[in-house]
N, C-alpha and C positions, 0 to 999 in steps of 0.2 A: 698255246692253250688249245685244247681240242674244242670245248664250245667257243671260240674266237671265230674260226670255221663255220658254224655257223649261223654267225650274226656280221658275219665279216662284210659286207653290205652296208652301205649307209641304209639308215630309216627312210623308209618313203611310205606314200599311201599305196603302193601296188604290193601284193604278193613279196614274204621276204624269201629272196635266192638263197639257197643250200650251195655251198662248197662240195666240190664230189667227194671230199674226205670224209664228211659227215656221214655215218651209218644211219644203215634204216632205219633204227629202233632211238638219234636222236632227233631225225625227219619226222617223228609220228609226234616228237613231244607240241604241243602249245608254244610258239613263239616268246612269250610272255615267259612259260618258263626254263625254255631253255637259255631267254635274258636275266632271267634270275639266278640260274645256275651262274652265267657268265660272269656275273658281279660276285657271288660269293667265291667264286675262283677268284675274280682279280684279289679281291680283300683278301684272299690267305695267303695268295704271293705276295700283298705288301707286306704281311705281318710279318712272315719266314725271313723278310730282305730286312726287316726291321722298322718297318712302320708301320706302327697302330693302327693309325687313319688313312682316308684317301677322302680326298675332296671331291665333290660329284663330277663337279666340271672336269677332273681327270677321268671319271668312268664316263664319261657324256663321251670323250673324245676319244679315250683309249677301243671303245663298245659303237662308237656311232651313233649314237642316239640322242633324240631331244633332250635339253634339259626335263622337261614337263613328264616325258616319259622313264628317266632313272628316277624323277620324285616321285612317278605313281608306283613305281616298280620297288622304291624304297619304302614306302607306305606298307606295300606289301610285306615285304619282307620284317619288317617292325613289327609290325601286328602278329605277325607269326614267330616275334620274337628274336631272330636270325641274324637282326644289325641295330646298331644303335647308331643314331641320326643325331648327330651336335652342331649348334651353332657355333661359328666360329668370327670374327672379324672378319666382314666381307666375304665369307664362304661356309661352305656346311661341306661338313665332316662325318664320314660313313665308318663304323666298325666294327668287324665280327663280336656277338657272344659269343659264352661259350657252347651254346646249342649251334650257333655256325658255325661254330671253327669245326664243332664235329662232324657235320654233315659237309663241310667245305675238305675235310681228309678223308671224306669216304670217297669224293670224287674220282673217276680214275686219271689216270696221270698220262700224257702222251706217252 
């Protein structure tokens, strides 16, 4: 995944590190949204492979990040409509509308 690059970094409080593959123009974006972009990327590969959903705790580890921060990061993304957020037995459940799927295949593709 090209935004996997970077966020490829575990989460910390310091400054997040850029991959040198990472172009300038996705160094300039907000960290925030370039983890956003990352998540609607993974949710389109799951759906292409055949799965609807992804459990957060799969994007928490697949992405590096807090729980606390894929739930504000899914917050977001809800609000602006882009995923739906399901409870499920013992885990929650993330996946594209169809406003994300669309903007998850504009993405460019390695």
């Amino acid at each position: 995944m090209w935004l996997e690059h970077a966020i490829s970094q575990p989460e910390v409080d310091a400054p997040t590190v850029l991959a040198p593959e990472v172009t300038p123009e996705v160094a300039q974006l907000d960290p925030s949204v370039v983890r956003m972009l990352a998540i609607l990327e993974q949710l389109h590969q799951a759906q292409q492979q055949g799965r609807p959903s992804v459990s957060l705790a799969v994007i928490c580890k697949h992405l590096h990040l807090r729980m606390s921060t894929v739930q504000r990061l899914m917050t977001a993304l809800s609000e602006q409509q882009l995923v739906t957020v399901t409870p499920e037995p013992s885990r929650w459940m993330a996946s594209l509308t169809v406003y994300g799927q669309q903007i998850a295949q504009a993405l460019p593709t390695p």
